[in-house]
N, C-alpha and C positions, 0 to 999 in steps of 0.2 A: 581615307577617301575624301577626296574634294566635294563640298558641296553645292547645290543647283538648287536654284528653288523657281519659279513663276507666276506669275500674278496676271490675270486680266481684270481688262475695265472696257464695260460697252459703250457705246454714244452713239449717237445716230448716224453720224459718218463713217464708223469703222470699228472694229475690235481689233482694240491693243494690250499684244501680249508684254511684257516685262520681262529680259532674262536674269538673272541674278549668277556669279559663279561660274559655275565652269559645267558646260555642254557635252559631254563626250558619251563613248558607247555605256554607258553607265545609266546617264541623266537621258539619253537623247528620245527613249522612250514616253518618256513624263512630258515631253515638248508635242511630239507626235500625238499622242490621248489628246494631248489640249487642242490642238489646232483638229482634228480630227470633229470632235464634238462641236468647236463652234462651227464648222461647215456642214456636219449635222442638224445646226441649226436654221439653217440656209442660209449663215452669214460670209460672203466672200468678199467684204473688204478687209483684207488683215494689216495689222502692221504689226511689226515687232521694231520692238524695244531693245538696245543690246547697250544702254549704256553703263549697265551694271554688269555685264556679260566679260570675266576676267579670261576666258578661252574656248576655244569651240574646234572639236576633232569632225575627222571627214566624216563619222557617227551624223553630229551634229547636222553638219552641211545637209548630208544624206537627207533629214529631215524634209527642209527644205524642198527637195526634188521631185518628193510622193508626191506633194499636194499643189505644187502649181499649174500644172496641168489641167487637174478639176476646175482650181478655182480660175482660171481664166476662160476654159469651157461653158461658166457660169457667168459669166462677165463681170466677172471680180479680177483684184491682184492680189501678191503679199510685197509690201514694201519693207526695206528694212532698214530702221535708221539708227542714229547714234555709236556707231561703231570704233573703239580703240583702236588705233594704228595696227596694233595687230593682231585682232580679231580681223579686221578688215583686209589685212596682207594677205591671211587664209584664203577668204575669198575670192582675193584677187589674182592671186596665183590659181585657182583655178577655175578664173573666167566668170566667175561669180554675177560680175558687173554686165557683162553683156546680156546677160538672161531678167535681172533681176531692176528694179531701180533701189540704190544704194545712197539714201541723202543721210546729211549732219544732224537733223532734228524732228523730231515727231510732225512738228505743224510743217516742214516741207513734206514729209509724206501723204499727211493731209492733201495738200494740194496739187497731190501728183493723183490723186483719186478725180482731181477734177477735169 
């Protein structure tokens, strides 16, 4: 079994998740609990992290599509930055980029919060 792990860290501008491995119908539960609780906490600026993130199944993506909704209802977003060419193909093949904002490094997601 491939493994997944995650890590957050708060600050005052946003919680950021970490992906480590590989995301799929396996892992993609343990992604959904995390981001689940920090919006529990009433925090809706998210961002994720994917540059340790070696694959991500439409499980994964799935993720993803619960929660954006809320958090933008709330007047938050989820940003997701750092992506491997292809990690990022996934996405882009299925339109990913138009719903989401998709930059190169944590500090431009930062400032796409602004």
């Amino acid at each position: 079994m491939n493994k997944f792990s995650l890590e957050q860290k708060s600050n005052d501008r946003a919680e950021v998740i970490y992906l480590n491995g590989f995301l799929d119908a396996h892992t993609a539960p343990q992604l959904e609990t995390a981001i689940s609780i920090v919006i529990s906490q009433g925090k809706n600026r998210i961002i994720v992290n994917f540059n340790n993130l070696e694959y991500i199944s439409s499980a994964g993506l799935g993720v993803f599509m619960v929660f954006i909704e809320e958090v933008r209802a709330n007047s938050g977003d989820i940003k997701l930055a750092g992506m491997k060419p292809k990690v990022f193909t996934v996405f882009d093949l299925l339109g990913f980029p138009m719903l989401f904002d998709i930059v190169d490094t944590e500090e431009e997601a930062f400032a796409k919060f602004n």
